[in-house]
Structures are given as structure tokens and as C-alpha cells.
C-alpha positions as a Markdown table, in Angstrom:
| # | Residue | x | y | z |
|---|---|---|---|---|
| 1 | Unk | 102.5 | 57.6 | 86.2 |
| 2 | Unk | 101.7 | 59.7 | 89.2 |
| 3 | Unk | 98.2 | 61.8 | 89.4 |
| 4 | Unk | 97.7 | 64.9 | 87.7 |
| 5 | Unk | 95.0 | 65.8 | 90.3 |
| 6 | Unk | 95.4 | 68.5 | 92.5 |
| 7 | Unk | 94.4 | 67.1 | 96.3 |
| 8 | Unk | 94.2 | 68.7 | 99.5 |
| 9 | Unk | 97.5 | 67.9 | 101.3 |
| 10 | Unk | 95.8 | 67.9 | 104.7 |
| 11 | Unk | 94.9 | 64.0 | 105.4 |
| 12 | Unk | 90.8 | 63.5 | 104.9 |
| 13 | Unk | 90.9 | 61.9 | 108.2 |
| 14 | Unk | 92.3 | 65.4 | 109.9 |
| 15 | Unk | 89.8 | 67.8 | 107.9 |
| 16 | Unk | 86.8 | 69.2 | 109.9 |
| 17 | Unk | 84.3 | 68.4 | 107.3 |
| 18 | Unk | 85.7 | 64.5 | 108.4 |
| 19 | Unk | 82.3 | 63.2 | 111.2 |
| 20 | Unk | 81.3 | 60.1 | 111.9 |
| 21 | Unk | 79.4 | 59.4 | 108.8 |
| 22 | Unk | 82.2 | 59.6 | 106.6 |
| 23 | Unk | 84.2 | 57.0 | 108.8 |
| 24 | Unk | 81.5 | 55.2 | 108.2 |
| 25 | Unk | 81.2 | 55.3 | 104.8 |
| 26 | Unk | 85.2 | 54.1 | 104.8 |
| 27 | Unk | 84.6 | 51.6 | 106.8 |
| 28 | Unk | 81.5 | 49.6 | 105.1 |
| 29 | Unk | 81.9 | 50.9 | 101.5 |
| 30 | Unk | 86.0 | 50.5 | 100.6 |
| 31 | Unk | 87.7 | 48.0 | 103.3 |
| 32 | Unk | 85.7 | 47.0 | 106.5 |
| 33 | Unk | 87.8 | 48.5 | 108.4 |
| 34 | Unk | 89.5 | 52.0 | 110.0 |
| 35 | Unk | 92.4 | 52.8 | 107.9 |
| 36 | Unk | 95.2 | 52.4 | 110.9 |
| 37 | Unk | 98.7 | 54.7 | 111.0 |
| 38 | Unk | 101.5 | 53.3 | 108.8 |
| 39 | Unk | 104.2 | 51.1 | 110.7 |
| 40 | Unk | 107.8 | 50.4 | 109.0 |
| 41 | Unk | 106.9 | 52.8 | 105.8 |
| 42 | Unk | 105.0 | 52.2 | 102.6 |
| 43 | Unk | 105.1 | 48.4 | 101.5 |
| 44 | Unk | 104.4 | 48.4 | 97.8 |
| 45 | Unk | 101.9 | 45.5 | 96.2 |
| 46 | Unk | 103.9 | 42.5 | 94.3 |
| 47 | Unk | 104.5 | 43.2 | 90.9 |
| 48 | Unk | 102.7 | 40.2 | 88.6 |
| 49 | Unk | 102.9 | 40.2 | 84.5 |
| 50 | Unk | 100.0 | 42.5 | 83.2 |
| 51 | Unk | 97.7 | 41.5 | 80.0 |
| 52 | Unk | 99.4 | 41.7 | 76.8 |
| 53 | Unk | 98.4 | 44.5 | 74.5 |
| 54 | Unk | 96.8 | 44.2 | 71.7 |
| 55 | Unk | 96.0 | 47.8 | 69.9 |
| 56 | Unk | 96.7 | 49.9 | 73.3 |
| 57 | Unk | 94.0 | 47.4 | 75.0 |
| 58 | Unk | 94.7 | 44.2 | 77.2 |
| 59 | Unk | 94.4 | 40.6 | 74.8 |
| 60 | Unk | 90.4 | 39.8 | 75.0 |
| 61 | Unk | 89.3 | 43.0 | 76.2 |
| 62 | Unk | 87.1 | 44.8 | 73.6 |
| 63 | Unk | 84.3 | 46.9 | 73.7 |
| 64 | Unk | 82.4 | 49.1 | 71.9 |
| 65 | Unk | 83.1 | 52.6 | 72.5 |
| 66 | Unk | 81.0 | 54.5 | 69.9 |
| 67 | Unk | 79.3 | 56.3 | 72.1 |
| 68 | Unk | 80.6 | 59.0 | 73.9 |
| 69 | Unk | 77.8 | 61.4 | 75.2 |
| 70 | Unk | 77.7 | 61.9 | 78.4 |
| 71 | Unk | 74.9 | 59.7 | 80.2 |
| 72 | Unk | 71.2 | 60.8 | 80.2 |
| 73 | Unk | 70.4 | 57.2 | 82.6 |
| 74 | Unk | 71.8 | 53.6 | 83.5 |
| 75 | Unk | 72.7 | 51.9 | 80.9 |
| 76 | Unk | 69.8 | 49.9 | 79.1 |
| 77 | Unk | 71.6 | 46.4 | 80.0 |
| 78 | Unk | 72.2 | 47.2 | 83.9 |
| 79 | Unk | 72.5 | 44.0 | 86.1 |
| 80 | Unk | 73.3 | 44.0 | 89.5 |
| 81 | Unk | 75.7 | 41.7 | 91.7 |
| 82 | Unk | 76.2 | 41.0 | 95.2 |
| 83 | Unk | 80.0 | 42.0 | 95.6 |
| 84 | Unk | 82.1 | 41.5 | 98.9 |
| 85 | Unk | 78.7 | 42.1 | 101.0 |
| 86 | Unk | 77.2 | 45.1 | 98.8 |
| 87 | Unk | 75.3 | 45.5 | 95.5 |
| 88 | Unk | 77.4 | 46.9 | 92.5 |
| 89 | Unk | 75.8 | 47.9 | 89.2 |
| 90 | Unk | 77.7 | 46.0 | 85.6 |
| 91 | Unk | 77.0 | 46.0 | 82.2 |
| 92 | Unk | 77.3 | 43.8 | 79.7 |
| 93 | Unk | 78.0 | 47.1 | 77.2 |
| 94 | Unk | 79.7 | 49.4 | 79.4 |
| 95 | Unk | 81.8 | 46.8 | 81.3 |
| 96 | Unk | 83.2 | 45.1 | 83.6 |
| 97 | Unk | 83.3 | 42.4 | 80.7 |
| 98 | Unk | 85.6 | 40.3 | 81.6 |
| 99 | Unk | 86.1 | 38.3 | 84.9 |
| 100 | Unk | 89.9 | 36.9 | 85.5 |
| 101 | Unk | 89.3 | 34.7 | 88.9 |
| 102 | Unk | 87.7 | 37.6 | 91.6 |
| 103 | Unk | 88.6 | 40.2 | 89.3 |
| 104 | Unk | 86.4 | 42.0 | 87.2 |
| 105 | Unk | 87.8 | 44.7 | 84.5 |
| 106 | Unk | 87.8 | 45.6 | 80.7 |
| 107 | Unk | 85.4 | 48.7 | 80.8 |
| 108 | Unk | 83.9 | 50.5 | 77.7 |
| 109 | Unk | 86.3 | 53.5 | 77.1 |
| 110 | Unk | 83.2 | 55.7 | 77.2 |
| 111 | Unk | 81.8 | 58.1 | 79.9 |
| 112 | Unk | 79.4 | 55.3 | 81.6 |
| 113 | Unk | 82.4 | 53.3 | 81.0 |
| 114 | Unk | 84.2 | 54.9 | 83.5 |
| 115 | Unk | 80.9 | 55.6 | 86.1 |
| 116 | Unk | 80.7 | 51.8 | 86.4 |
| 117 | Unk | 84.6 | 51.2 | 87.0 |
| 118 | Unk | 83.9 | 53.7 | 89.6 |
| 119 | Unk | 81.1 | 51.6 | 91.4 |
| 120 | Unk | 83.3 | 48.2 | 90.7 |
| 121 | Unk | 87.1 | 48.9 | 91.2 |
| 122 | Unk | 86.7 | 50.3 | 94.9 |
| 123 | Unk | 84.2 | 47.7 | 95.7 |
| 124 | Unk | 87.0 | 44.6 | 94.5 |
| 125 | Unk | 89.5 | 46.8 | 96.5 |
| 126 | Unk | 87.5 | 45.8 | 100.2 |
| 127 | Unk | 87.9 | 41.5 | 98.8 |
| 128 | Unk | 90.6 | 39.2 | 100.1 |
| 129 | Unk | 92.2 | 39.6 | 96.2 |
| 130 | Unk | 92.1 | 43.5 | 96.7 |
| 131 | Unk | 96.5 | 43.0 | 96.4 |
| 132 | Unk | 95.5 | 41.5 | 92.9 |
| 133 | Unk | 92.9 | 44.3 | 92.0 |
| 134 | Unk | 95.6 | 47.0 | 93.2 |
| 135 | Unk | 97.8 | 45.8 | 90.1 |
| 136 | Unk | 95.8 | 45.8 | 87.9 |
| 137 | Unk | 93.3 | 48.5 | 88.3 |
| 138 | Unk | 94.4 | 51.3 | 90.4 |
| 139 | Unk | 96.9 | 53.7 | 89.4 |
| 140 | Unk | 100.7 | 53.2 | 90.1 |
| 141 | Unk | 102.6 | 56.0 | 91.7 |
| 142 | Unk | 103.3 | 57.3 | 95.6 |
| 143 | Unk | 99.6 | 57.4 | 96.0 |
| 144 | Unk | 99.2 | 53.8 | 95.5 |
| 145 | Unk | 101.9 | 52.9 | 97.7 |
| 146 | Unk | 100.0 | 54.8 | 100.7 |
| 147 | Unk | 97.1 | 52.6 | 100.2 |
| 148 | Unk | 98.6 | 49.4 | 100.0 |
| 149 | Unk | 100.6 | 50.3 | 103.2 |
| 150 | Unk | 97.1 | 51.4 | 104.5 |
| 151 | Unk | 95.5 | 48.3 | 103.5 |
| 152 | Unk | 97.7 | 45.8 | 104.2 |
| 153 | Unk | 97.5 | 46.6 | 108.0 |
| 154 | Unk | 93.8 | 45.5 | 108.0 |
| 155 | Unk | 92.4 | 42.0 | 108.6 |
| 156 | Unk | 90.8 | 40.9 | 106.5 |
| 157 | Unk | 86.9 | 40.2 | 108.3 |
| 158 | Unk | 84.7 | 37.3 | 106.3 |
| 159 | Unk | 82.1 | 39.1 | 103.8 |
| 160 | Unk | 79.5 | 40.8 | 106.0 |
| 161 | Unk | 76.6 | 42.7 | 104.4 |
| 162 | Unk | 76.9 | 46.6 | 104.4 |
| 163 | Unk | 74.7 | 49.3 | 105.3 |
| 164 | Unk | 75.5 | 51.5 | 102.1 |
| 165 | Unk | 73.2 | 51.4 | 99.1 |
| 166 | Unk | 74.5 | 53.1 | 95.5 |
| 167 | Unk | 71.8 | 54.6 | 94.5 |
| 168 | Unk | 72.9 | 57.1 | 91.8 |
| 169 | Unk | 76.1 | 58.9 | 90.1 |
| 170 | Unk | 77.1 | 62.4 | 88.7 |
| 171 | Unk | 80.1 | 62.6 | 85.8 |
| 172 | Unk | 81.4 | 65.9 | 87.0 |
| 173 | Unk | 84.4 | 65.3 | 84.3 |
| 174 | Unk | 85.4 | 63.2 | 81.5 |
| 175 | Unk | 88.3 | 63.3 | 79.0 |
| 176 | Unk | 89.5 | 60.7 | 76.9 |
| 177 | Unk | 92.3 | 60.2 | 79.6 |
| 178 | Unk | 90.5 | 61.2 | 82.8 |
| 179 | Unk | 87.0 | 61.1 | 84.9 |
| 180 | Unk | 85.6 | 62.1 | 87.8 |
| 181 | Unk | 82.4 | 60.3 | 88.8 |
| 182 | Unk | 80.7 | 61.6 | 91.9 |
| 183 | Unk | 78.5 | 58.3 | 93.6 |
| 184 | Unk | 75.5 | 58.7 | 95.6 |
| 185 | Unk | 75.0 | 56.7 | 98.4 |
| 186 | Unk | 72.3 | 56.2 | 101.3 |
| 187 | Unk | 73.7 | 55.5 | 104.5 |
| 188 | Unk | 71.4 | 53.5 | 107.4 |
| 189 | Unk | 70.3 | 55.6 | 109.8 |
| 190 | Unk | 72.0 | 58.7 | 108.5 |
| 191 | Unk | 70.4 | 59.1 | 104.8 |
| 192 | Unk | 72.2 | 60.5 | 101.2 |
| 193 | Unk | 75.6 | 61.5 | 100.8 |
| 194 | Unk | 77.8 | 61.7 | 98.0 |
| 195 | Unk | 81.8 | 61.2 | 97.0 |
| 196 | Unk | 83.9 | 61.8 | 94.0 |
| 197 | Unk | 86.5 | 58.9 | 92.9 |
| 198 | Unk | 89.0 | 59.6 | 90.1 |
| 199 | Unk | 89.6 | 57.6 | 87.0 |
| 200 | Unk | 92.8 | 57.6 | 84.3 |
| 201 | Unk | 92.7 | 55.7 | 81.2 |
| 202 | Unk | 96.0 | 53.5 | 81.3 |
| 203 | Unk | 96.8 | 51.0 | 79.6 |
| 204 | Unk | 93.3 | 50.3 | 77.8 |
| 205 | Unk | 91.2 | 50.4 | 80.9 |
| 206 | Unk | 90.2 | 52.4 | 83.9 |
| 207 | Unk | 92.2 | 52.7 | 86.8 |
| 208 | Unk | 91.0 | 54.1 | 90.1 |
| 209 | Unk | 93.4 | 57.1 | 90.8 |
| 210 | Unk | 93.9 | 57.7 | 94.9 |
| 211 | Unk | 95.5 | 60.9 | 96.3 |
| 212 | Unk | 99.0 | 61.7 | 97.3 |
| 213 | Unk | 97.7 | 60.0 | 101.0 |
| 214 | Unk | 96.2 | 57.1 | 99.7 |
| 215 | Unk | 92.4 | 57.9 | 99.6 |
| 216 | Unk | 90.6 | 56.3 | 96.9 |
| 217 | Unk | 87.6 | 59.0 | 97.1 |
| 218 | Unk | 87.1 | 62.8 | 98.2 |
| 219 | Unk | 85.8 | 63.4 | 101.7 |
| 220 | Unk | 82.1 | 62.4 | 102.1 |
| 221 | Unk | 79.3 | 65.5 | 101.8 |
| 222 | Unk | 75.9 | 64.9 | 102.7 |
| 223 | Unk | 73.2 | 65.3 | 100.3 |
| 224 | Unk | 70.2 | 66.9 | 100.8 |
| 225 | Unk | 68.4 | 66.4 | 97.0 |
| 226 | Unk | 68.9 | 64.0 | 94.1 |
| 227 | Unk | 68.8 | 66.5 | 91.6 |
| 228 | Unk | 72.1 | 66.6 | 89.4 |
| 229 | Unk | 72.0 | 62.8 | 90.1 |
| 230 | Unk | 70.8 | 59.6 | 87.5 |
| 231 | Unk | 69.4 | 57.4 | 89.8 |
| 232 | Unk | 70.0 | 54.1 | 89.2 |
| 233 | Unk | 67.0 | 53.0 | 90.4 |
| 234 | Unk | 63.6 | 55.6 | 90.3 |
């Protein structure tokens, strides 16, 4: 299924709003590395057999989604975990609560379901297994293709500490189908600035849903106040 979302057709990378932060922020945040120019087209990720559904959601993964107001703050069970050199926020409610090897998925079909798959799913995405996480949690269509053509052309570094810190998130939209969760960040040296990542409910979880060129978030915009934000941390 391809993305309903309307996107700027002018690459991110090309935009004037596009400084140095915002490479940055693509750099230490998604991959550890520049996204590089595609070479011998679009090389799509290796197709493996998906969970089995049970009742629209994958076998094992079940959660309770009573409650679907919008969040008024983290959830009451947040933890936090050191992935691939950063800190991600989890749940033990809202999900990821299930781990499969390096990959964690099965998020609460709720609306702070889908703001911590939109902390989690990039993060997995900048991991040697991102070709694993790609199948399983990121939308399929020409936009996906992109990225993996993208991604593929980077090395992948050992797991280096970043210099972004989460440190709160905005649900500008939720459907039953669809979200858009803008994430605060603080960059070193630079200070708050935000981005909005894309979600579609498919096949009983969250997938991340890039653009038509492959971005998995909109392009970055500095923040001058919290307000609007939970923070995840006061």
C-alpha cells in the first residue's frame, strides 16, 4: 500500500529550510551517515515470511487498546533503553512488547501507541538489522524502495553514542489507520528542534510511512519553546 500523505516533491536535502543542523540530525538520529546519491536504481529489501495473523494482529502480539484519548503525559510505565548509541523511550503498556532477535515491535493500537513506534522504529532503522526492521515495520510501497536504496549505500559504523536527546513529542494527528507524531529533540551545541514522522496501521501494528523520496521524517524546524510539547522528562 503506497502513502496517502501528500509530500513536497522537492528532495528535503534541496529545500532552503535544509542547514547544517538538519544534516545533522540525519546523520546521528536515523543512520550515521549522509544519505549518498542512488547508483544502479532502487534495490528493494529481501522479502522474509511475516507473523501470522491472528484477529488482524501478528500471533503473540496483544495489547490493550482501551484507551484512546489522546495523551495528557508519558505513559505511567515509561522505561528507557540505550538503542544503537541513543536513548529510546518503551512501555510495557503502550509497546514495543515484543522483542524478535534486535527487533522490537507489537505497539498498543492507541494514540501513545503510535508516539512510541515513532521514537522506536526509526531508531532500529540506523542498527546493522535495519534490512530486517524495513520488513517488518516500515511501510511497503515506492517510498520504501528509495530508502533501502538509500540505505544500503551506507556502511555500516560500530554503535557510537549520539549527540541527540528525545526529550518530548506532539500528536499532531491520529486515526484509527494513521498518525503523525511530531518528536522533540535537543541537539549539542545547537539546542531544540523538532520533526514529524508518519505512521499507518498495517497489518496489526505501526509502520513508519517515508515519502515518495525515501525520507522517514519532515525536514527539521528549530524550536524556540516547549509549549505544545509532553516532555518526557520535566
Amino acid at each position: 500500500m503506497g502513502s496517502r500523505f501528500e509530500t513536497d516533491p522537492t528532495p528535503y536535502w534541496r529545500q532552503r529550510g535544509w542547514l547544517v543542523p538538519a544534516v545533522l540530525f540525519a546523520v546521528l538520529l536515523l543512520t550515521g551517515a549522509g544519505l549518498l546519491v542512488l547508483r544502479d536504481g532502487p534495490r528493494v529489501a529481501p522479502r522474509t515470511t511475516g507473523p501470522v495473523l491472528v484477529d488482524g494482529r501478528p500471533d503473540g502480539c496483544r495489547t490493550d487498546d482501551s484507551q484512546q484519548d489522546a495523551p495528557v503525559g508519558p505513559p505511567a510505565d515509561l522505561t528507557w533503553r540505550e538503542l544503537n548509541g541513543a536513548r529510546v523511550p518503551l512501555s510495557a503498556s503502550s509497546g514495543p512488547v515484543r522483542t524478535d532477535g534486535a527487533l522490537l515491535w507489537c505497539f498498543a493500537h492507541t494514540p501513545t501507541g503510535a508516539v512510541m513506534a515513532a521514537h522506536v522504529i526509526p531508531r532500529q532503522l540506523s542498527g546493522r538489522d535495519w534490512r530486517a526492521v524495513v520488513e517488518r515495520q516500515v511501510e511497503p510501497g515506492p517510498g520504501r524502495e528509495v530508502f533501502v536504496a538509500m540505505r544500503s549505500s551506507i556502511h555500516d559504523s560500530p554503535v557510537m553514542g549520539t549527540a541527540v536527546l528525545v526529550t518530548g513529542f506532539a500528536l499532531v494527528v491520529y486515526t484509527a489507520e494513521r498518525a503523525i507524531v511530531r518528536v522533540l529533540v535537543r541537539l549539542a551545541g545547537f539546542g531544540d528542534a523538532a520533526a514529524d514522522y508518519r505512521l499507518a496501521w498495517l497489518d496489526g501494528d505501526w509502520k513508519l510511512v517515508p515519502s515518495g523520496g525515501g525520507e522517514l521524517y519532515t525536514p527539521l524546524t528549530p524550536v524556540n519553546t516547549s509549549a505544545g510539547f509532553i516532555l518526557w522528562e520535566d
